[in-house]
N, C-alpha and C positions, 0 to 999 in steps of 0.2 A: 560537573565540578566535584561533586560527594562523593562519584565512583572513581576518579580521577584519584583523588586524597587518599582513600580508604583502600585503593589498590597499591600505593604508595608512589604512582605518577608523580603527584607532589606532594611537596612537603610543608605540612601545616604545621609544625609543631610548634611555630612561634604563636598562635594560633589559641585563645582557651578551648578548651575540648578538640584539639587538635583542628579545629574547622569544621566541626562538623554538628550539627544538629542532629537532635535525638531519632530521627527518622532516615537520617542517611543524609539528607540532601546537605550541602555547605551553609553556611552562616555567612556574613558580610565578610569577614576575616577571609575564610578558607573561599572564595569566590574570587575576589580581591585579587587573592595567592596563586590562585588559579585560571587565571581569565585570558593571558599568553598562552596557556596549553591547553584551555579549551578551546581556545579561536583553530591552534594547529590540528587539533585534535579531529575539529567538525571539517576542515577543508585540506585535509590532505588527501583526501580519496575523490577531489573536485573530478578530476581527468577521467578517474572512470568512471564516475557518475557519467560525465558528458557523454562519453563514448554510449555506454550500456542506452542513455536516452535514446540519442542519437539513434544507434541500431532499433530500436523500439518504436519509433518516429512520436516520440510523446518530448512534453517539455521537462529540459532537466534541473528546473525551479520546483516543477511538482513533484518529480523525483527526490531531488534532496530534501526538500519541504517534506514529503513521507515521512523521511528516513528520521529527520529531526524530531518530528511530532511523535514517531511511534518510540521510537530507540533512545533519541537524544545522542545517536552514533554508536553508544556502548549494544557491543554484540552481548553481552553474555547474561543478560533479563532472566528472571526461573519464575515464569508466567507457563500456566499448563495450559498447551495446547498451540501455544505462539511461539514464534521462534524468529533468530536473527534479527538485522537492524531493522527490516518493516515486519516486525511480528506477525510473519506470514503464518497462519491454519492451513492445515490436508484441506480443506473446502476452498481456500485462498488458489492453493497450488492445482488444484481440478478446474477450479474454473480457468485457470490460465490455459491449461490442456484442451478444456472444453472447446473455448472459444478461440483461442487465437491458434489458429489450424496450420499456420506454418511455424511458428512455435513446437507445437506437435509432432508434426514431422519429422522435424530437423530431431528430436529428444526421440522418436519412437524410432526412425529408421537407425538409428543405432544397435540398435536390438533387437528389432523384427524384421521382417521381409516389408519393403515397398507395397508389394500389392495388399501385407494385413494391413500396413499403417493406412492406406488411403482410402481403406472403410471409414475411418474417422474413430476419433476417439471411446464416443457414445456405442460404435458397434463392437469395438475389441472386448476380449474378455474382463470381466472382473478382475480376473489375477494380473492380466497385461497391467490395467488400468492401475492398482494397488502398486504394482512394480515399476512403474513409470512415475507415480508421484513422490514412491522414495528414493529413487534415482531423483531426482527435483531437489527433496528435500538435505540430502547430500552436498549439494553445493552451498548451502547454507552455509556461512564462514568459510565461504572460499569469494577469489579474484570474481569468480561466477555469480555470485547472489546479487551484484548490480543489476546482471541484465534477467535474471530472474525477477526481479520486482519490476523491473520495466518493462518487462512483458507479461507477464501479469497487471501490471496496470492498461497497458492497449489492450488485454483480454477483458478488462472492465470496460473499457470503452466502444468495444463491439459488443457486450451484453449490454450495455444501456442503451446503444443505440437498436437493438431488436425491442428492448422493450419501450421506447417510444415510438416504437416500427407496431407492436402491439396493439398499445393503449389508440392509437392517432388513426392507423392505417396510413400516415404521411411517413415522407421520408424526413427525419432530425433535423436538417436545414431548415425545415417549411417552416417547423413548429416552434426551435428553441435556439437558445444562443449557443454560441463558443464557449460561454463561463457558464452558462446552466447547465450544458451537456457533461462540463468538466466538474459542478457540482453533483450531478447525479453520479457520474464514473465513480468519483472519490466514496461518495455515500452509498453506493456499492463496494466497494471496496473496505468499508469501514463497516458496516451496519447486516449488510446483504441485501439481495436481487429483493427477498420477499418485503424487508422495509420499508422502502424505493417507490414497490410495485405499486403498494395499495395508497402511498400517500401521493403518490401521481394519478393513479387513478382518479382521486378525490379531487386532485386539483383540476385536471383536465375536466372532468363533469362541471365542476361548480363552475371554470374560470374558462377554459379552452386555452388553457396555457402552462408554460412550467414555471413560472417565475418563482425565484428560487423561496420568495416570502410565503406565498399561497402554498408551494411542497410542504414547506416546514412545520405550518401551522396543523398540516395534517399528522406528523412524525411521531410519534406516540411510544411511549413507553420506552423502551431500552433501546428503541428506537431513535427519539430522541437526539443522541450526541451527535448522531449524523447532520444534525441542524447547523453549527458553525466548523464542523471539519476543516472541510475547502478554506474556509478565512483562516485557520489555525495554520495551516500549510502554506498557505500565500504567505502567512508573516516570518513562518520560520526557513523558508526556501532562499 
């Protein structure tokens, strides 16, 4: 609602300080004034959300729920290092390369020959690699960056699931739920693979299980936020 106002979306001026508190965000006023064109604001790009899911085969609750929690929808954040409505990192857009291998594909055989792309990501060169994730990064603010974070999130979800392939030697099914596996994906997605790693670790030793209490209590340090993520996304999806 603050960037809404301060962009001049709307208009607070009946508003004392025009609606706006001292940190950007709206006051009861400027909120108020703006609560119709926040509602259009957050659910006019519902349809490609769906689609981009859909294509991605992830749900498009945790999809929007990203986009809310990280963005709040507004594309144009000046956080270094993040970018777009899921303030995706170069590390964010690699791992999607890494892992989700027809993802890959489809973005590498644009540019390369079939037989380099189907070395897989990890064998192309350096420069291929650097020049593939800024070609990625590009779609950023475009119709594209949907399905860009939606595949990047099922590439979260095949790194989690190697690493309870790992930590277990079982296959994900044996070990853990539907919503635990989707709390780890997300707290990779938010935290990283090394956060995850070790506080699963702890868990599986002490408990022989992922429950999502026992992970948490392990999460540590800056670590940490990755503890109620997943529930942050549930509420704003």
């Amino acid at each position: 609602a603050g960037r809404l106002i301060w962009s001049g979306r709307v208009d607070a001026s009946s508003c004392p300080n025009r609606g706006l508190l001292a940190n950007g965000s709206a006051d009861s006023c400027g909120e108020a004034l703006a609560q119709s064109i926040v509602e259009q604001w957050q659910n006019e790009n519902n349809a490609a959300i769906l689609q981009a899911a859909r294509q991605a085969y992830i749900p498009a609750h945790l999809l929007k729920g990203l986009i809310a929690q990280e963005s709040q929808f507004w594309p144009n954040w000046q956080k270094k290092g993040e970018y777009g409505l899921g303030m995706l990192t170069d590390l964010g857009v690699d791992m999607a390369l890494r892992w989700n291998h027809g993802f890959y594909l489809n973005k590498c055989t644009k540019y390369y020959s079939q037989p380099y792309c189907a070395q897989g990501y990890e064998n192309i060169s350096s420069v291929a690699q650097n020049f593939l994730r800024g070609r990625l990064m590009t779609e950023i603010g475009t119709p594209a960056e949907y399905r860009l974070l939606a595949e990047s999130l099922y590439a979260g979800c095949l790194q989690s699931a190697q690493l309870v392939r790992n930590l277990t030697k079982k296959e994900p099914r044996e070990v853990a739920t539907y919503e635990e596996m989707w709390r780890i994906t997300l707290g990779v997605y938010h935290s990283g693979c090394g956060c995850l790693h070790d506080a699963m670790k702890q868990s599986w030793k002490n408990n022989q299980n992922f429950e999502w209490l026992n992970v948490k209590r392990h999460l540590t340090g800056v670590c940490q936020s990755a503890g109620d993520y997943f529930d942050k996304i549930i509420r704003l999806g």
